[in-house]
ROZAKOL-632879 format. One record per atom (N, C-alpha, C): residue number from 1; residue in one letter; atom name; y, x, z. Coordinates in Angstrom, 3 decimals. Example, Ala and Ser with C-alpha at 12.3 -4.5 7.8 and 13.67 -1.06 7.14 Angstrom:
ROZAKOL-632879
1  a  N  -5.690  13.190  7.800
1  a  CA  -4.500  12.300  7.800
1  a  C  -3.300  13.200  7.800
2  s  N  -2.250  12.850  7.080
2  s  CA  -1.060  13.670  7.140
2  s  C  0.030  12.900  7.870
//
This chain:
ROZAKOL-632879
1  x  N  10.098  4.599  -0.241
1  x  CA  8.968  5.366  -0.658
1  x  C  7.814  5.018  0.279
2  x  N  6.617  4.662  0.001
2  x  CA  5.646  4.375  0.228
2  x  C  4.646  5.205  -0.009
3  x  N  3.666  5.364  1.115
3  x  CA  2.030  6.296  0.881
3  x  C  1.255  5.697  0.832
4  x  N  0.189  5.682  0.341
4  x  CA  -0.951  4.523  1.243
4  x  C  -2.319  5.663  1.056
5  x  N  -3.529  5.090  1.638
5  x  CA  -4.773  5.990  1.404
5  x  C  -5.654  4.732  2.104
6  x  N  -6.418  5.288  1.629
6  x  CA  -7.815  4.423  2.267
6  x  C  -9.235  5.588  2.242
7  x  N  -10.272  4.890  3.252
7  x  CA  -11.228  6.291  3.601
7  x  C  -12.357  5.493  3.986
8  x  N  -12.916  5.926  3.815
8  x  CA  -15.030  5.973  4.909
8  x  C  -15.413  6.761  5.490
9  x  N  -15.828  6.180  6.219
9  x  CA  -16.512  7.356  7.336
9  x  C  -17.566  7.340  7.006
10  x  N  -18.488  8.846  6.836
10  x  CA  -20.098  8.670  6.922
10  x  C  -20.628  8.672  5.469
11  x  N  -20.134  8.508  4.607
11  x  CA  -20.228  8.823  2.959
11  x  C  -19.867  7.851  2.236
12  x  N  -20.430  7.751  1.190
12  x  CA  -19.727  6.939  -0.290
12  x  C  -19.920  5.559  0.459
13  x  N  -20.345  4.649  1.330
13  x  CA  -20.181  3.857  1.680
13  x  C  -20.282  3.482  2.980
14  x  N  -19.647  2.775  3.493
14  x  CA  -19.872  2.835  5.037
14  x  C  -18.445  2.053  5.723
15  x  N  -17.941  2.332  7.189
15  x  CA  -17.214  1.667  7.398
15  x  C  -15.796  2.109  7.000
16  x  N  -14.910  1.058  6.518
16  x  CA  -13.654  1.730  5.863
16  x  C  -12.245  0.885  6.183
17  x  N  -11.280  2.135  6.241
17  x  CA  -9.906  1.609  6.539
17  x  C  -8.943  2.386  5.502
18  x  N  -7.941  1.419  5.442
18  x  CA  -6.710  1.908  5.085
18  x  C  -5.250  2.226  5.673
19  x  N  -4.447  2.802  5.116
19  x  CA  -3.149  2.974  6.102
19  x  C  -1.965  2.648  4.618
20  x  N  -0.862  2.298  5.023
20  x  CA  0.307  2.550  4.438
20  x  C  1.585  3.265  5.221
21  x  N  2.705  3.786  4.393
21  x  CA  3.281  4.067  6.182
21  x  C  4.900  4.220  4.432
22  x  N  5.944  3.838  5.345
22  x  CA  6.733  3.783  4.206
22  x  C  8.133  4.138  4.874
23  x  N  8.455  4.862  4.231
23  x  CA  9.839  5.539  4.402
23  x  C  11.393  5.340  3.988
24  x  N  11.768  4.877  4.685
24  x  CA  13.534  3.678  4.402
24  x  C  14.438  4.943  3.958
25  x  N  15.096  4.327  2.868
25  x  CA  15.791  5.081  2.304
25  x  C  17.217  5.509  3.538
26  x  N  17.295  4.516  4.037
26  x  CA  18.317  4.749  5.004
26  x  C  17.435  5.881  6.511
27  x  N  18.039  6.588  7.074
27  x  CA  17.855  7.427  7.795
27  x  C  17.869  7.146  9.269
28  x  N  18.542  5.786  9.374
28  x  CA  18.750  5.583  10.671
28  x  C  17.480  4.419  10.836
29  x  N  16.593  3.559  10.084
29  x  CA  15.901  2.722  9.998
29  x  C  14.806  3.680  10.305
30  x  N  13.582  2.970  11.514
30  x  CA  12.313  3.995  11.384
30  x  C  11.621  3.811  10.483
31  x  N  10.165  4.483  10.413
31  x  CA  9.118  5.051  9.003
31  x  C  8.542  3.803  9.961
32  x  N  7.823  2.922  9.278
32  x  CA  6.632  1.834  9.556
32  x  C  5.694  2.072  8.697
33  x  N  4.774  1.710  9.688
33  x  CA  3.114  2.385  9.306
33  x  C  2.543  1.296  9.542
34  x  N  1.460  0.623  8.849
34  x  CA  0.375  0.207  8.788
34  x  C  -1.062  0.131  8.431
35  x  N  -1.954  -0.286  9.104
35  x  CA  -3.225  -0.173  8.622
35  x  C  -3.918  -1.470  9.031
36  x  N  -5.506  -1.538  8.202
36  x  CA  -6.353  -2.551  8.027
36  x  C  -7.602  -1.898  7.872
37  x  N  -8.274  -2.650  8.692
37  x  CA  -9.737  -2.438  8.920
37  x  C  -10.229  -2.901  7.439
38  x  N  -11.347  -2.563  6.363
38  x  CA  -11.186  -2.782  5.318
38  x  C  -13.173  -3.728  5.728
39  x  N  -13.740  -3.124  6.035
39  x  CA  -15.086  -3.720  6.480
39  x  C  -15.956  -2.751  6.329
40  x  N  -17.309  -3.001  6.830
40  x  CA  -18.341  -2.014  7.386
40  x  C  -19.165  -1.388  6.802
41  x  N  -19.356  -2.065  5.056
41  x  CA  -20.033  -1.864  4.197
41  x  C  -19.044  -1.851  2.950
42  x  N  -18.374  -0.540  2.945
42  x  CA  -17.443  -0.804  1.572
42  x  C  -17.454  0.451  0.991
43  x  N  -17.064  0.682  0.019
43  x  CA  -16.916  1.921  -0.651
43  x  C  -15.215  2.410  -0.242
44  x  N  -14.785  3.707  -0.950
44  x  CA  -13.850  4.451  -0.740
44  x  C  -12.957  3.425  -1.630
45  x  N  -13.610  3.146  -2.970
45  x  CA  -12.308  2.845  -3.996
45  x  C  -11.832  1.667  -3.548
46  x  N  -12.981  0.668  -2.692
46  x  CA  -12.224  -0.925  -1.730
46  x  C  -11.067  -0.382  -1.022
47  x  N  -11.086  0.525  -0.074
47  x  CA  -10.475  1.092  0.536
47  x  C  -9.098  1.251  0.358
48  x  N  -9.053  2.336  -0.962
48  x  CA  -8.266  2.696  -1.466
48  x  C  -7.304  1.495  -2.368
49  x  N  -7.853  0.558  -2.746
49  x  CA  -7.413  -0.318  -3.402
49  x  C  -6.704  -1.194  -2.206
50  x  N  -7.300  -1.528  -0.989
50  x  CA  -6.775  -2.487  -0.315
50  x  C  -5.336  -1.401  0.330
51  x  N  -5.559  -0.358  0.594
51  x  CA  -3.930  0.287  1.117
51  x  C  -2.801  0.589  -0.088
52  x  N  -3.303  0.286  -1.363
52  x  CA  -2.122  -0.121  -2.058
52  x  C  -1.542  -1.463  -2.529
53  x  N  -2.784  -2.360  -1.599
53  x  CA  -2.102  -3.395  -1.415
53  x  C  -1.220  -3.669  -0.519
54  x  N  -1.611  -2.927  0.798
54  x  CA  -0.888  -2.916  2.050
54  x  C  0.501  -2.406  1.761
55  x  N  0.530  -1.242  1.068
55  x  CA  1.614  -0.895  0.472
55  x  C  2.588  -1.746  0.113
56  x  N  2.216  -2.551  -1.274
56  x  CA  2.565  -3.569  -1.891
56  x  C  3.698  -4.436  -0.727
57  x  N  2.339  -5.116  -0.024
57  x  CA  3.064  -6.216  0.753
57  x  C  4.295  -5.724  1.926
58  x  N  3.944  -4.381  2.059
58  x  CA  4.963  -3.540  2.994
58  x  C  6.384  -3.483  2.132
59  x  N  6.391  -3.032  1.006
59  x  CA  7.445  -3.091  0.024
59  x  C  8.021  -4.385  -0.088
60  x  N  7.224  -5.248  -0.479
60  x  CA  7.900  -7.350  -0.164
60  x  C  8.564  -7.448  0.901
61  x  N  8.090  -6.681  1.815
61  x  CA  8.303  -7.402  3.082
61  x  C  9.974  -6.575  3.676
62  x  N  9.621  -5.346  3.093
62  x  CA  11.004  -4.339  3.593
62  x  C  12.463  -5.122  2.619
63  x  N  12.089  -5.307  1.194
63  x  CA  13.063  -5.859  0.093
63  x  C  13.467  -7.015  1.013
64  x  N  12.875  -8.006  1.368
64  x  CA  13.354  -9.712  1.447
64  x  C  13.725  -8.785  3.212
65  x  N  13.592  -8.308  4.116
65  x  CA  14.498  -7.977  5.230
65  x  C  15.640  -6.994  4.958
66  x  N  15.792  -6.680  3.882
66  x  CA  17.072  -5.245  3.819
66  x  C  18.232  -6.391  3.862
67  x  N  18.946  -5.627  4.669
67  x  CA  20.583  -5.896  4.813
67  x  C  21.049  -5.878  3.341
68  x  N  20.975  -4.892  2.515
68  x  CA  21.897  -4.054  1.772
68  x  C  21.092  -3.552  0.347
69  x  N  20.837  -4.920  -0.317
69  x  CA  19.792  -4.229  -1.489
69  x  C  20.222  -3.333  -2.208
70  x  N  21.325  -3.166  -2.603
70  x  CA  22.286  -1.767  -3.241
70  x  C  21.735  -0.408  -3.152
71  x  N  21.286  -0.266  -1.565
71  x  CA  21.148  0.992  -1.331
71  x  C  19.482  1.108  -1.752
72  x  N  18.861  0.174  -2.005
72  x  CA  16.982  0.247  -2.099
72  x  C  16.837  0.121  -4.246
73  x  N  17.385  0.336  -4.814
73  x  CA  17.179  0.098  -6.112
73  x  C  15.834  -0.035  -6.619
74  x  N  14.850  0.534  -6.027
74  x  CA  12.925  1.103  -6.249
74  x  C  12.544  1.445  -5.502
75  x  N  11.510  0.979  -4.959
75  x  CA  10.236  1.272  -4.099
75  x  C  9.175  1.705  -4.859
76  x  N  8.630  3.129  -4.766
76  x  CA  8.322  4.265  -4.956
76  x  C  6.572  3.778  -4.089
77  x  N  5.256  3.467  -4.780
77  x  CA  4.240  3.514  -3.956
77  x  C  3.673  4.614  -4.658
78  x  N  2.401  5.366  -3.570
78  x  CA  2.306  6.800  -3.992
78  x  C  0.864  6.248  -3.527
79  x  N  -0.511  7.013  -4.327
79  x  CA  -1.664  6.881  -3.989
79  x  C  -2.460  8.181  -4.867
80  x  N  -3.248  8.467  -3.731
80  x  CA  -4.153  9.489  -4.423
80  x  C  -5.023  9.199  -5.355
81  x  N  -5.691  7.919  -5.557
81  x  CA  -6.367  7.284  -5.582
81  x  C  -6.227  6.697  -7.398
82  x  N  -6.382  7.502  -8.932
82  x  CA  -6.105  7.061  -9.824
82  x  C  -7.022  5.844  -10.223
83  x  N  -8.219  5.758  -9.936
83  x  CA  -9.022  4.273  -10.565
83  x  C  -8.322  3.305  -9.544
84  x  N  -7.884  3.264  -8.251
84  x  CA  -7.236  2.374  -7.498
84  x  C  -6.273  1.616  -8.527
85  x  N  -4.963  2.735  -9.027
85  x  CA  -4.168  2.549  -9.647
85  x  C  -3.950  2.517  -10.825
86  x  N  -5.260  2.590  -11.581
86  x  CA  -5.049  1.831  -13.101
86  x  C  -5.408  0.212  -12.544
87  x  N  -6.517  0.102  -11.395
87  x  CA  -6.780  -0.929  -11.463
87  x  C  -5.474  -2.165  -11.204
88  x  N  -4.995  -1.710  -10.194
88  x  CA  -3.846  -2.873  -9.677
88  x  C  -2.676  -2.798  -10.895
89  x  N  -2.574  -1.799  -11.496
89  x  CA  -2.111  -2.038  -12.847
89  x  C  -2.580  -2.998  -13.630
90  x  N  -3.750  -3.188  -13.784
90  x  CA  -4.287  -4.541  -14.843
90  x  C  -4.196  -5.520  -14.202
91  x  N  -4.192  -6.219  -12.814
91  x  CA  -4.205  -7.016  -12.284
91  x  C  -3.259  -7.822  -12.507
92  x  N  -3.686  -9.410  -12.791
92  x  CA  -2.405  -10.910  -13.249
92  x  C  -1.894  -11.192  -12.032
93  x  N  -0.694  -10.992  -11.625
93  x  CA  -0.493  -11.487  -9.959
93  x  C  0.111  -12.992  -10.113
94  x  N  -1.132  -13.890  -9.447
94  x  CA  -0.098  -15.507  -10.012
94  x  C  0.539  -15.749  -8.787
95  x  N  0.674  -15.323  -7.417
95  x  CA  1.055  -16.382  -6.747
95  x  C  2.839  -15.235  -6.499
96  x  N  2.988  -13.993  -7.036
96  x  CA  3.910  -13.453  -6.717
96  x  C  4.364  -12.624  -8.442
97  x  N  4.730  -13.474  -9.876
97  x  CA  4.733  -12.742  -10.940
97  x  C  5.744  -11.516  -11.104
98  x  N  6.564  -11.608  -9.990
98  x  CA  7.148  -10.544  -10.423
98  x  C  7.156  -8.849  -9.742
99  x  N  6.230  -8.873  -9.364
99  x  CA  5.622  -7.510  -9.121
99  x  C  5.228  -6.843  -10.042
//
């Protein structure tokens, strides 16, 4: 299970970051968190769009290191963010199609 968010400081545009932070189904594995500086002049929805990418690549990256794919059946990304997530919904992914 995965969170992600992205934000600005200072209003509808300005400087912006995102976070992901994702939670292993196994109990004994820790929660890994990440974030990305998104740039200085961006809106919320860049933002928001780039930490469900972070997400994304956090999920690739946990699948191809699990010991034990059995126990991971779905990775679960969660975003507040609904125009984020129609958008990466329409998106053609060529260099990774099966996302």
């Amino acid at each position: 299970m995965i969170f992600s968010v992205g934000s600005v400081c200072g209003g509808s545009v300005g400087c912006g970051a995102c976070a992901a932070v994702l939670f292993p189904v196994s109990q004994t594995d820790p929660v890994q968190i990440d974030t990305f500086a998104v740039g200085s002049r961006v809106s919320s929805f860049d933002c928001e769009i780039e930490g469900v990418i972070l997400g994304i690549k956090m999920g690739i990256k946990f699948l191809e290191t699990s010991q034990d794919l059995h126990t991971v059946p779905d990775v679960f990304i969660f975003s507040d963010c609904y125009a984020a997530i129609e958008n990466i919904a329409g998106m053609k992914f060529h260099t990774r199609p099966d996302i």
